[in-house]
N, C-alpha and C positions, 0 to 999 in steps of 0.2 A: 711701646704704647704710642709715642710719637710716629712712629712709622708708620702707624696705620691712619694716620691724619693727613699726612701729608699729600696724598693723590685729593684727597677730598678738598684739602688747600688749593691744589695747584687745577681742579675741577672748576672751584668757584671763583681763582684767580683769571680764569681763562673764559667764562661765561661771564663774568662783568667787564670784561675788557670789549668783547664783542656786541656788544649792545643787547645782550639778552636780557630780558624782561619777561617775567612767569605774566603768563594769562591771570585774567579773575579770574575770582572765584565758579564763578559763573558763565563766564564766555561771552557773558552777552555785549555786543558793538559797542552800543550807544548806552549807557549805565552812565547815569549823572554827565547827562547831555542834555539838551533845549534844541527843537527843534522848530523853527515855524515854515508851516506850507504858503508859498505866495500863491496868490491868483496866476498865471499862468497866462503868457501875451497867445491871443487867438487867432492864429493867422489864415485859420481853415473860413471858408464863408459855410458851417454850421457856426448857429448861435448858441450861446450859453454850455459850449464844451467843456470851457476851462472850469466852468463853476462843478459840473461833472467829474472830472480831473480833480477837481482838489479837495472835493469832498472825497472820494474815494481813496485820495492818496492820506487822507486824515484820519480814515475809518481803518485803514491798513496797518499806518503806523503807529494806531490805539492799541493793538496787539504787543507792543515789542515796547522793552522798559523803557522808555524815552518818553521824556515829557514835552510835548506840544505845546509851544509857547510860543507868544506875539513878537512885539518889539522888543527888539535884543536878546533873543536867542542865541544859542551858541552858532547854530548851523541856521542855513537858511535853505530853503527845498523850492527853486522855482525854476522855468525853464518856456519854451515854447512850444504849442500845437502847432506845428507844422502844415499837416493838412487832414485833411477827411475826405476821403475821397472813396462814390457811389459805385458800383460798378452792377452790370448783369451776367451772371455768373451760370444759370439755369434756365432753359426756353422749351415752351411747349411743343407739340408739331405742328401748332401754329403761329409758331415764333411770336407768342406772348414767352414775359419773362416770368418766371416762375420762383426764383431764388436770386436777392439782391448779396451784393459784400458791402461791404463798406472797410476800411484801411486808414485806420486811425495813424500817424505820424505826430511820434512825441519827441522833442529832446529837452533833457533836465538834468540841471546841475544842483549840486548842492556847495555852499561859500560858506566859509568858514566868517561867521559874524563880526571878530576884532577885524581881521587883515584884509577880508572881501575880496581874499583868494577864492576863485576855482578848484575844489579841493577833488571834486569828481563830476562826471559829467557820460551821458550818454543818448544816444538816437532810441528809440522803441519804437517797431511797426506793429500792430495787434490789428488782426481782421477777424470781422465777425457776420454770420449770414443771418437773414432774416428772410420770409417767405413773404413774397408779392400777395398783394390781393386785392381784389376789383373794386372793393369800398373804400373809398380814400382814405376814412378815419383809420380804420383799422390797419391800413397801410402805413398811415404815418405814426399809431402809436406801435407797430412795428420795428420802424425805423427808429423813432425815441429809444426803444427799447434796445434795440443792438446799439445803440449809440452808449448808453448808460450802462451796458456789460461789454464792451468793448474799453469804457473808462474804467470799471471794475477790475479786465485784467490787466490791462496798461499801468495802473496801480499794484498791483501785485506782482509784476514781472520787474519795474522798477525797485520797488524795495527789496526784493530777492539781491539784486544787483548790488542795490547798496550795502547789503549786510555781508555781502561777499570783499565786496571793497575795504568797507571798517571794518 
């Protein structure tokens, strides 16, 4: 009877040695974690990106068990817009533009709140087209508009990242 215990001893003698640790239950990264979204420094000359940015990265990580919290959170989510940058990507045959890009550049860390260690950290480029149009209004709520789904997947491509990470 003993005999047939003994692999199973020297199983769990050798898996606690090695620093193995069973998963949750669940899987899930961030499970009785605090996370707070900073504002986000804006170093692109569009305005009000970051506010963009960190709406969307709050609306993203409403989906995933982790609780969203202020001052003194566990983790802290904040980083830099790099840039935003316009570009003409589509021209008529008379070289009117037809289809704008725009190329959002993010990097974002998240700090671990006691030690305000760097615990991960990365670049995101997200571009996004919008169609020219001869009425300014409708051009710039265009523009708005890829700006604001451009922050949509920039958020969503980051948290992907992080859950990869945790």
């Amino acid at each position: 009877m003993s005999g047939k215990f003994l692999p199973l001893l020297v199983a769990l003698f050798f898996l606690a040695g090695c620093g193995y640790t069973p998963l949750r239950k669940d899987g899930a990264p961030f499970d009785e974690r605090s996370i707070q979204v900073a504002t986000f420094a804006n170093s692109s000359h569009y305005p009000e990106v970051e506010g963009r940015l960190r709406q969307a990265l709050s609306k993203e990580l409403a989906f995933l068990p982790i609780t969203l919290g202020e001052d003194g959170a566990d983790l802290l989510l904040d980083g830099d817009v790099e840039s935003l940058n316009l570009e003409s990507v589509s021209f008529s045959g008379q070289d009117k533009v037809l289809i704008y890009r725009i190329q959002l550049t993010v990097l974002a860390r998240v700090i671990e709140g006691k030690s305000g260690k760097v615990i991960w950290k990365a670049r995101e480029i997200v571009r996004e087209e919008y169609p020219a149009n001869s009425d300014m209004a409708l051009q710039r709520n265009a523009r708005d508009w890829a700006v604001s789904e451009a922050c949509r997947e920039m958020a969503h491509h980051l948290v992907l990242q992080m859950r990869r990470f945790f």
